[in-house]
RORODREN-672123 format. One record per residue (C-alpha): residue in one letter; y, x, z. Coordinates in steps of 0.2 Angstrom, whole numbers, padded with zeros to 4 digits, always signed. Each point is the difference from the previous one (the first is absolute). Example, Ala and Ser with C-alpha at 12.3 -4.5 7.8 and 13.67 -1.06 7.14 Angstrom:
REM residues 2
a-0022+0062+0039 s+0017+0006-0003 
This chain:
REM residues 408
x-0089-0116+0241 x-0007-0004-0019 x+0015-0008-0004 x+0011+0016+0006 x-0011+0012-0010 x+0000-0009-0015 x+0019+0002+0001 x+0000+0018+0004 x-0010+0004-0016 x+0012-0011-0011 x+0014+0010+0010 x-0011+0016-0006 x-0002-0007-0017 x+0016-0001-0004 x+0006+0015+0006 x-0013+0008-0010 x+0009-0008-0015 x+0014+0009+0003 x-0006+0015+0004 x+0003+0017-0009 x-0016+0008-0011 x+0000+0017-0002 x+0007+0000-0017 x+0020-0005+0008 x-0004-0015-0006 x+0005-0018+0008 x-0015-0012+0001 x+0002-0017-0002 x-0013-0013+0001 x-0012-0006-0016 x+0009-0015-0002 x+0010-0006-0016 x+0019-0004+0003 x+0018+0001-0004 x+0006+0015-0006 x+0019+0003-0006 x+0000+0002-0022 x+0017+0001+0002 x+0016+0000+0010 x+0017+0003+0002 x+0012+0005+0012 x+0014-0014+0004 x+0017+0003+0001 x+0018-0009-0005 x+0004+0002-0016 x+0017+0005-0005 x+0014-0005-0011 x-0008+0011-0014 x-0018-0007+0003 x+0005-0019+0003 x-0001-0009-0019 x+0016-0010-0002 x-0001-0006-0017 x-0011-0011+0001 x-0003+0000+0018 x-0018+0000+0008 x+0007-0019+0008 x-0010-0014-0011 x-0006+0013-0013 x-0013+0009-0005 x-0005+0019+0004 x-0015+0007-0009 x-0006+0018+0012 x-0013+0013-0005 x-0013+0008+0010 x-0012+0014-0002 x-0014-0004+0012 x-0015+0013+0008 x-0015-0006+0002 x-0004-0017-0011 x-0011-0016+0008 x-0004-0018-0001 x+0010-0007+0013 x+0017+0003+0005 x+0015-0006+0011 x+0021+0004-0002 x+0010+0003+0015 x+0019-0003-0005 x+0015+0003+0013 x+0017-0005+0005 x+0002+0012+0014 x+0019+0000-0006 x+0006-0015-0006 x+0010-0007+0009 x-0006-0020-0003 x-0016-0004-0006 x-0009+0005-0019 x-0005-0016-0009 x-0015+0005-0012 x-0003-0013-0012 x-0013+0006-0008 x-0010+0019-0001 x-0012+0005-0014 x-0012+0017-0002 x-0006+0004-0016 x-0003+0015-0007 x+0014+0010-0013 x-0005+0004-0019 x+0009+0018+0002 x+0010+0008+0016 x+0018-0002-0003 x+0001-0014-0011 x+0000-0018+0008 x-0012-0009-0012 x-0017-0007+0009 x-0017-0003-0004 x+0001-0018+0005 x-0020-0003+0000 x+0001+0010+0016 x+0016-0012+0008 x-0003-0007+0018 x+0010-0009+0010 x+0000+0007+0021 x+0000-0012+0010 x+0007-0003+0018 x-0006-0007+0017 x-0016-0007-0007 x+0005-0006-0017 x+0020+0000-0001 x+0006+0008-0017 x+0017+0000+0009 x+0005+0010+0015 x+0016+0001+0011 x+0002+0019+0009 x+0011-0002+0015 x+0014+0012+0002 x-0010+0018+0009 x-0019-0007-0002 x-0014+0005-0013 x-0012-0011-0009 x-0018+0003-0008 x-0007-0011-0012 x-0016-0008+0000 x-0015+0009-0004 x-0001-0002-0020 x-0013+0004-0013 x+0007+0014-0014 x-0010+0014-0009 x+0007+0016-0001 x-0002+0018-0002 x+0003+0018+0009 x+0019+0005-0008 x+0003-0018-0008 x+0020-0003-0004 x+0002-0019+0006 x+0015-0009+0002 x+0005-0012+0013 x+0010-0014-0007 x+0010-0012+0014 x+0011-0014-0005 x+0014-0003+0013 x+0008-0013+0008 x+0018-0001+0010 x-0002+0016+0007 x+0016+0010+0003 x+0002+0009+0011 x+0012+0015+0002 x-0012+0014-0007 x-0017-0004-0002 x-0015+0012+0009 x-0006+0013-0013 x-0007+0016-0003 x+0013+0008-0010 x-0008+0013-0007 x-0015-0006-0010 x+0002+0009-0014 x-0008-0017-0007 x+0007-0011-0011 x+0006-0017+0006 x+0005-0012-0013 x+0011-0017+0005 x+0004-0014-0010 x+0008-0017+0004 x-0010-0015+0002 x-0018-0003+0002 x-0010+0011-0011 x-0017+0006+0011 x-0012-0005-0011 x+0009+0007-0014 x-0010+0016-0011 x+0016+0007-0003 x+0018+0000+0001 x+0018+0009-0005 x+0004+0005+0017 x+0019-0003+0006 x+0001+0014+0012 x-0013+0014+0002 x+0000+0007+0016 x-0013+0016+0006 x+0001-0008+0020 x-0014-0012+0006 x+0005-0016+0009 x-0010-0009+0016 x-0016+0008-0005 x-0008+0011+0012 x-0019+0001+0000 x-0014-0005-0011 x-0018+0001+0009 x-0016+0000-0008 x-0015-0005+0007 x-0011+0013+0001 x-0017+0010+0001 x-0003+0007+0015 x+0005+0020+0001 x+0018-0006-0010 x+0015+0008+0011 x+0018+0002-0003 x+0008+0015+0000 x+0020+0000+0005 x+0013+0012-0004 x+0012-0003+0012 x+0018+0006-0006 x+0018+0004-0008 x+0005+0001-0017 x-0012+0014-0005 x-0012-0011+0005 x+0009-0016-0009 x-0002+0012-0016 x+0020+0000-0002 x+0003+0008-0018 x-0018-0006-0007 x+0006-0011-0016 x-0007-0018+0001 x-0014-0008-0007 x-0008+0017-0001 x-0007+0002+0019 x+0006+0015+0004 x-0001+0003+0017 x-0011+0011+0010 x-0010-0017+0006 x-0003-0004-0019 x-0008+0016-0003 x-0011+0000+0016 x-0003-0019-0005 x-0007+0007-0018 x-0010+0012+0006 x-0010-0008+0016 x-0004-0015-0014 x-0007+0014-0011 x-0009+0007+0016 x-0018-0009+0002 x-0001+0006+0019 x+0016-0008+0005 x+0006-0012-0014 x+0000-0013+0014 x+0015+0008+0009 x+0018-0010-0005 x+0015+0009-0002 x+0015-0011+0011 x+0019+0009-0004 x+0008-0006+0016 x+0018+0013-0005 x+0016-0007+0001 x+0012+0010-0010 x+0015+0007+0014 x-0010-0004+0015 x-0003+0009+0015 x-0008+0004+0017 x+0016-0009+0009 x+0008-0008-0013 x+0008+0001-0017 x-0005-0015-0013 x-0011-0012+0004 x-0007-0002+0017 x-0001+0016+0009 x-0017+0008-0003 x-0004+0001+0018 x+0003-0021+0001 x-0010-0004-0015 x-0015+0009+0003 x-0008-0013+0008 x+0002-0010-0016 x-0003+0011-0015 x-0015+0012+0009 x-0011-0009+0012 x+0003-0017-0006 x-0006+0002-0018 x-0016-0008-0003 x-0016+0012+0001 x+0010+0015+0006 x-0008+0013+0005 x+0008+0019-0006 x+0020+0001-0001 x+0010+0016-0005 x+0018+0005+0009 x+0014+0006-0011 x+0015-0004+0007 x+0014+0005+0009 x+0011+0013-0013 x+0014-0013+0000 x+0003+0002+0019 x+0000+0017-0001 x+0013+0001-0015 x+0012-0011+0009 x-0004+0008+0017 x+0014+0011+0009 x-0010+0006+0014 x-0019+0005+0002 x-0008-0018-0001 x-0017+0008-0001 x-0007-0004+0016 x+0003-0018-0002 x-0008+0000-0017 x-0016+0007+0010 x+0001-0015+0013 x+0000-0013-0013 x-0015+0008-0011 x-0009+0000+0016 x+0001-0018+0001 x-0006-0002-0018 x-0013+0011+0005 x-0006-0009+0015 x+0004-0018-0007 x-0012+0004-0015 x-0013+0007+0012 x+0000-0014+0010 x-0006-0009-0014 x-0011+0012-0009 x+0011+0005-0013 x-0001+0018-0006 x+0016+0007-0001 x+0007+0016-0011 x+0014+0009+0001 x+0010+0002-0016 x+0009+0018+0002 x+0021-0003-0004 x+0007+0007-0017 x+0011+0013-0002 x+0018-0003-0007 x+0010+0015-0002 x+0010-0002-0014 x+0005-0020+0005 x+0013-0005+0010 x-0012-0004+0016 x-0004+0017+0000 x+0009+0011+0015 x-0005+0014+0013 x+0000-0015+0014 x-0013-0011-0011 x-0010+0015-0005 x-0003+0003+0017 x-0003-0018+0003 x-0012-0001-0014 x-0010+0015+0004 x+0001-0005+0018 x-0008-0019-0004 x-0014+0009-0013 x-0006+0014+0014 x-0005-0016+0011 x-0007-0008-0014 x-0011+0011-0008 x-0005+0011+0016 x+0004-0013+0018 x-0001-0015-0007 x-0017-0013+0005 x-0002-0006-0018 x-0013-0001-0007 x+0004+0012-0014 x+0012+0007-0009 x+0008-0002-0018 x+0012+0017-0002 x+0010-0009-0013 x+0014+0014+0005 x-0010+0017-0001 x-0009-0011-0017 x+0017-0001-0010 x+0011+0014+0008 x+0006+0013-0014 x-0011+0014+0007 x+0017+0011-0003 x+0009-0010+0014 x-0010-0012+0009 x+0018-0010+0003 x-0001-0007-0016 x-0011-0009-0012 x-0010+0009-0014 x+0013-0003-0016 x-0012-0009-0011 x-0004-0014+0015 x+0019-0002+0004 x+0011-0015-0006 x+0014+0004+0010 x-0005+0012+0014 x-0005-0017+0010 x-0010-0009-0009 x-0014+0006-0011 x-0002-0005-0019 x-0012-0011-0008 x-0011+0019-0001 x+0003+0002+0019 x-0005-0016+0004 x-0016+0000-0011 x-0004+0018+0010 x+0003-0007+0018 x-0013-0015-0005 x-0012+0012-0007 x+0002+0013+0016 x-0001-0015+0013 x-0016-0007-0008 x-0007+0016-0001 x+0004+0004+0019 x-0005-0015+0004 x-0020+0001-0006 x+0003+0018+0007 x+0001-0007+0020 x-0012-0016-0005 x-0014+0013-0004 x+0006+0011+0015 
């Protein structure tokens, strides 16, 4: 009997940890942890993304990174969900980068990861994932560090990427890891086999995922600049003393979609890119605009059914989970009466049906107020997409928002 009380009230204990407080907020438990600094979405990179000349095989590629929160303590997750036959890593270095957009080091700050309990050298079998071993490297909140991996036979027919980093990625043939600097053969703005860089953290850190398309993917923001909407809310929580421990994750893949498009279809990935990043705790929806502009019949009832499985997917493991209202595109060639509909169909159920936990009204936010079916002028690249300006504005509105239901 003693021994099924004490674990009822470890049962009780923990579900206390995840319980909600009155504030909207998630709970977690006062324990440091991992916690997501900074990810990526994986895909396959295309013929325009792939470097050729030299290739990634037996060379060196140099990646930047702008992390979140800084730490002690870190470890690397690389993938070749992809490939097609296994990645051979010869060697991966951190160190930290003199100036974002330039390849040069501050080699005082090198360090070799290491791999199954020591191994500088790491093979990634064809669809599988590796983390590093825990290492020791001192860095700061909004740090520009760059990932340098020296590889071996590895060539496969298209190598696993994110393809729009809007980073710099520098290759260069042979072995030049440890080098300060380099002229860089090819300069590519795609990552390559990195995914995930945790920090170990104080307890309270959480990861924040926006989960989406291109307009999350920051598609027209000019790299090296960190333009997107998750750079500007990553500025201002580290500027923000009652929540500088919330990470920013960008989990948008340019083209994708609820059902398809490029990369894996948002509805099979979500698993992956939400509510297995490290420290998770709060995601934000913005997809589905690509299904509706290819749609030619009302798909809004089946976008509904799959944000409801996001919804109770993230609940089940005491996410918090907020609904990013779709942007309007008249003007662009998605825009039609069908889609309108669709769209105004999918952002009713979002803002007023929905069991989110609340709601980021991007849509009603960046509408010209003189027809709500188009983006305001001054936010627009291309009646799609918004500008670097839009995409400064939707970070600012979505923190602001944000803080507005936390103190709720």
């Amino acid at each position: 009997m003693k021994l099924i009380k004490k674990i009822s009230a470890l049962i009780i204990c923990a579900a206390m940890a995840l319980s909600l407080c009155s504030c909207g907020e998630v709970t977690i438990s006062d324990e440091d942890g991992w916690v997501a600094t900074w990810a990526s979405a994986q895909l396959v990179a295309g013929a325009n993304e792939t470097p050729y000349n030299p290739p990634i095989k037996e060379n060196t590629v140099r990646q930047q990174i702008r992390v979140n929160i800084g730490g002690d303590k870190i470890r690397l997750t690389l993938s070749n969900e992809y490939g097609d036959i296994p990645a051979q890593l010869e060697s991966v270095h951190i160190a930290h980068l003199v100036e974002a957009g330039e390849n040069a080091i501050d080699t005082s700050t090198d360090t070799a990861l290491t791999f199954n309990g020591g191994s500088e050298s790491v093979d990634i079998p064809k669809g599988e994932t590796v983390t590093s071993d825990e290492i020791a490297f001192d860095f700061e909140a909004l740090d520009d560090l760059a990932i340098t991996i020296k590889f071996g036979k590895y060539a496969g027919s298209a190598p696993t990427s994110h393809t729009g980093a809007r980073c710099s990625t520098w290759i260069i043939s042979g072995d030049h890891v440890t080098d300060e600097s380099f002229t860089a053969e090819e300069t590519m703005t795609s990552w390559y086999f990195i995914s995930e860089l945790d920090v170990w953290a104080e307890a309270g850190a959480k990861a924040l995922v926006l989960f989406g398309d291109s307009i999350t993917d920051g598609y027209g923001a000019n790299p090296n600049l960190f333009q997107r909407w998750s750079d500007e809310m990553n500025r201002l929580f580290r500027d923000d003393p009652d929540y500088d421990r919330v990470t920013v994750i960008n989990e948008g893949i340019g083209g994708n979609s609820i059902f398809g498009g490029l990369g894996t279809a948002a509805k099979d990935r979500f698993d992956r890119d939400v509510l297995n990043i490290a420290g998770a705790r709060y995601v934000i929806i913005l997809i589905g605009i690509n299904d509706i502009g290819y749609a030619n019949e009302d798909i809004s009832e089946s976008m509904i059914d799959e944000y409801k499985v996001m919804i109770d997917k993230c609940h089940e493991k005491g996410i918090k989970i907020y609904a990013g209202t779709i942007l309007p595109v008249g003007g662009n060639d998605y825009y039609s009466d069908l889609h309108e509909d669709i769209r105004t169909k999918v952002n009713d159920w979002l803002v007023g049906k929905g069991k989110f936990d609340g709601v980021i009204d991007f849509a009603a936010e960046m509408a010209d107020p003189s027809d709500p079916t188009r983006l305001k002028a001054e936010y627009s690249l291309d009646n799609l997409h918004p500008n670097p300006v839009g995409y400064q504005h939707m970070g600012e509105y979505a923190y602001d928002r944000l803080k507005e239901i936390w103190g709720e």
